[in-house]
N, C-alpha and C positions, 0 to 999 in steps of 0.2 A: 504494500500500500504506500503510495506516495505523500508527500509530506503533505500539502496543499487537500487531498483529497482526507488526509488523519482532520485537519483543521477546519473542514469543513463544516462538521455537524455544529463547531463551535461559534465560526462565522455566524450562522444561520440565527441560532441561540442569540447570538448578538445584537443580530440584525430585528429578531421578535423584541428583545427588551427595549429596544431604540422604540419601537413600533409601540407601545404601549405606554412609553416615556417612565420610564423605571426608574430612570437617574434622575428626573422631577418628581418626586414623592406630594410636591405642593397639592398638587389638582387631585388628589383620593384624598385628601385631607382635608378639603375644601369641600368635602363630599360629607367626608366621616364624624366632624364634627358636631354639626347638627343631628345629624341621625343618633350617636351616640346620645346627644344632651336629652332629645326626645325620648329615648330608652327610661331616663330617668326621671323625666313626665311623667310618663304613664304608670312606670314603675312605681313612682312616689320614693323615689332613693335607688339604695345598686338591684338593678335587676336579672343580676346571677351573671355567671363565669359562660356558659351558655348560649344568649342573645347575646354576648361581644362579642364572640367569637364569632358567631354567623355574621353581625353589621360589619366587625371590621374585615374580616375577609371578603366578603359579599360586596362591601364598597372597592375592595382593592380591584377583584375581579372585575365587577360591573363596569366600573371608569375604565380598566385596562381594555376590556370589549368597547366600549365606547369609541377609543382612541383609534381603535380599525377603521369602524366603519366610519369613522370623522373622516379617516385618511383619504378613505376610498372615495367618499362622497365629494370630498375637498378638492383632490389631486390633480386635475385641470385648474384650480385656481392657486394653489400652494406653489407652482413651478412660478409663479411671478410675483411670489413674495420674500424677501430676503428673507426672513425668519426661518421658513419653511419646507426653502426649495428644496433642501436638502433630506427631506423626508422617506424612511424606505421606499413606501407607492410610488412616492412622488418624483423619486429619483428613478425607479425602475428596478430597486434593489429587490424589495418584496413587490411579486404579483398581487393582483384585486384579488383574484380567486385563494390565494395565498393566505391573506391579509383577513378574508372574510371569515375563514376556515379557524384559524388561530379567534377570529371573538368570537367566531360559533362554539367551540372548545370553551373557551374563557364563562361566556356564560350561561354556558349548560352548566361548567361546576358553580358557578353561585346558584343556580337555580338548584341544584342538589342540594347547599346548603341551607334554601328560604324548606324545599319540602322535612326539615327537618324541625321546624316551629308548627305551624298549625294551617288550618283550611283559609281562613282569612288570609293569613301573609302570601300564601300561592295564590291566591287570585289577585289580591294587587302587585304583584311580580309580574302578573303579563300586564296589566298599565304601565310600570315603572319601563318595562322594556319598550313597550311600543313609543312611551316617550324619546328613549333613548334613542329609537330609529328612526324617529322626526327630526330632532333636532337639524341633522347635519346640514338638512334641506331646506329648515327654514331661515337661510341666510339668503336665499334665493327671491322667497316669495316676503317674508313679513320686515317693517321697517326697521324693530327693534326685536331682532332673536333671543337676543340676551333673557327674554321675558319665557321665550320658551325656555331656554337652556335655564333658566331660575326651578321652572318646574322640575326637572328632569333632576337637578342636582337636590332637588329639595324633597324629592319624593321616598328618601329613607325618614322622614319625619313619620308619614302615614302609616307605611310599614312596620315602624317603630310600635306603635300604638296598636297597629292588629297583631303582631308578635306578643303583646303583653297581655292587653285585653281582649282581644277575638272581635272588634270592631275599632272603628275611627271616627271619634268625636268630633264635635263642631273645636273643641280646645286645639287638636293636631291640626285642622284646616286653617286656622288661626296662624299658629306656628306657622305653618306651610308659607301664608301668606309673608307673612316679617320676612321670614327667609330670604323670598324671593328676591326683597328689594336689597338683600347685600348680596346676591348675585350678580344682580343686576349694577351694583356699583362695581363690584372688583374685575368680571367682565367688560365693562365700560370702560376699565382704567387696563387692561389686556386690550380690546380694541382700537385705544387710543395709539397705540405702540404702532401698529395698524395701518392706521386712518390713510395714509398718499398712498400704499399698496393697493387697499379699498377703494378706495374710488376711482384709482385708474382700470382695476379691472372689474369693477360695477356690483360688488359683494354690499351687504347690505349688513351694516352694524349700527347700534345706539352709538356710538360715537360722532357717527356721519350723522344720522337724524337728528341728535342734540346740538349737533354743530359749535356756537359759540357758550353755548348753554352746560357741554359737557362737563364742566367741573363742578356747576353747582347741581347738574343732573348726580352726580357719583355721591355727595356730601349730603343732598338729601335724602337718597337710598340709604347710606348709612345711615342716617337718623329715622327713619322710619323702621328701618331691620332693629337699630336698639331699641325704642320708643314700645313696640310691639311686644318683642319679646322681654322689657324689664315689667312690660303690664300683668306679661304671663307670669312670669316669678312673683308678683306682687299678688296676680291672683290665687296664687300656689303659699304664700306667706315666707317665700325665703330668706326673710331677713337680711342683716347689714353685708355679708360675707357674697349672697350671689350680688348684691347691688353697687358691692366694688370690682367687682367682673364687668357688671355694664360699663362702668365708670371708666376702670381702665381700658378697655376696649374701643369707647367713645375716644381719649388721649389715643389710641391707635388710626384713630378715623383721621382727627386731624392733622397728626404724622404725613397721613398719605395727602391730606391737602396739602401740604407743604411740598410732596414729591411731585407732585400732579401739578400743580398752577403753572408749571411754564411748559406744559406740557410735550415735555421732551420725552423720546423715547427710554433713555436710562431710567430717567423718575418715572414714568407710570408703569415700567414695567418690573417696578424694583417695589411701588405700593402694590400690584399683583399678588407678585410672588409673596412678599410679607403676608398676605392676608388669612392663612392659614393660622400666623399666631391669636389674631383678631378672633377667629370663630374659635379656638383654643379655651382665651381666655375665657368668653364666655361659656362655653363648656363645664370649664372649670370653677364657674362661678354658682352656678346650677348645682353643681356637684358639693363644691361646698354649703352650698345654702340650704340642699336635703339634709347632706352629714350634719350640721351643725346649729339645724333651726330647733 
């Protein structure tokens, strides 16, 4: 066996983790935090060793599947944007058929791990996916996708809640809703990185549609995504410890107005990335405010 053909299968491996962005950890964690914090909603505190293991592998896998069919769906417009041309699809490294095959794999095994909770969680597994397989498309058709991709990232909130309770309250739609709008601001500030790619080959982001409006479209998502969810703690009675999670989380909002206002590519793509600490703290604010009310 030759050297190059021993080095192969390792290539290939390489080339899926690239595919799925493996070395960015941000974007499953931009996923997993909320779902987790939800867990302990519904739960009323820790809701066993058990549902974390399903949310956080399930978010790992699910975003990893996602990443495909982004690719795939994307790949005629990625080659004309610096960020992205280098993408396996997009380069030619990994085939469509390739690419689809690896997130058909990916979440089939989250989907073995939702049939190990209850009746509820598997039927909203196939909404969470059909979202998953809209998104990529609605860049095409709707002004601000971002609104979709808010659903689609936000939809381990619901899940959350039928894993616990075998239904989904008007409280988790709630939640849901808050979410959405820091979706929609941290995507806003990833689009913005974007924006002259965007419009020369006619993609369709909130960035473009906010136009001059864009930073104070991001700054009030983030207050609306806190505003929401400190009401839900408040109606939960979490006390001082989740409401200095809000607190410091809000000081993380206006951090990124700081990165953002001149809106240059380093600063919005640098409050992006941060933004997984933002939905952390809050996480961890929830978490403390059960443990400790």
């Amino acid at each position: 066996m030759s050297a190059s053909t021993a080095l192969a299968p390792r290539g290939r491996l390489s080339l899926y983790l690239d595919l799925i962005r493996w070395n960015r950890p941000a974007g499953w964690l931009l996923l997993l935090w909320p779902s987790l914090a939800a867990l302990w909603f519904a739960a009323e505190g820790f809701p066993g060793w058990h549902l974390i293991t399903v949310f956080v592998l399930g978010t790992i896998l699910m975003r990893s599947a996602g990443c495909c069919v982004n690719d795939v769906a994307d790949r005629d417009f990625d080659r004309h944007v610096k960020r992205t041309a280098q993408r396996p699809v997009t380069s030619g490294a990994v085939s469509v058929k390739e690419a689809l095959v690896v997130g058909a794999v990916l979440a089939l095994a989250a989907f073995a791990l939702v049939l190990t909770t209850n009746r509820a969680t598997v039927l909203w597994s196939f909404a969470a996916l059909a979202v998953t397989l809209v998104y990529p498309f609605a860049k095409r058709f709707v002004s601000i996708p971002q609104a979709v991709l808010g659903i689609a990232f936000s939809f381990g909130i619901p899940m959350a809640f039928a894993a616990v309770q075998a239904s989904v309250p008007a409280f988790a739609w709630w939640l849901l809703a808050g979410n959405l709008f820091w979706v929609l601001a941290y995507d806003t500030e990833y689009a913005m990185v974007d924006r002259d790619d965007d419009l020369r080959i006619g993609m369709k982001t909130s960035a473009i549609t906010f136009g001059r409006f864009d930073v104070a479209a991001v700054m009030a998502s983030y207050a609306i995504f806190l505003a929401v969810w400190a009401a839900a703690g408040a109606s939960r009675e979490l006390g001082p410890f989740f409401y200095a999670g809000i607190a410091l989380a809000a000081v993380q909002a206006l951090w990124h107005w700081r990165l953002i206002r001149e809106r240059t590519r380093e600063g919005c793509f640098k409050a992006f990335r941060l933004n997984h600490w933002l939905g952390f703290t809050v996480f961890a604010g929830v978490v403390a405010g059960y443990l400790l009310r």
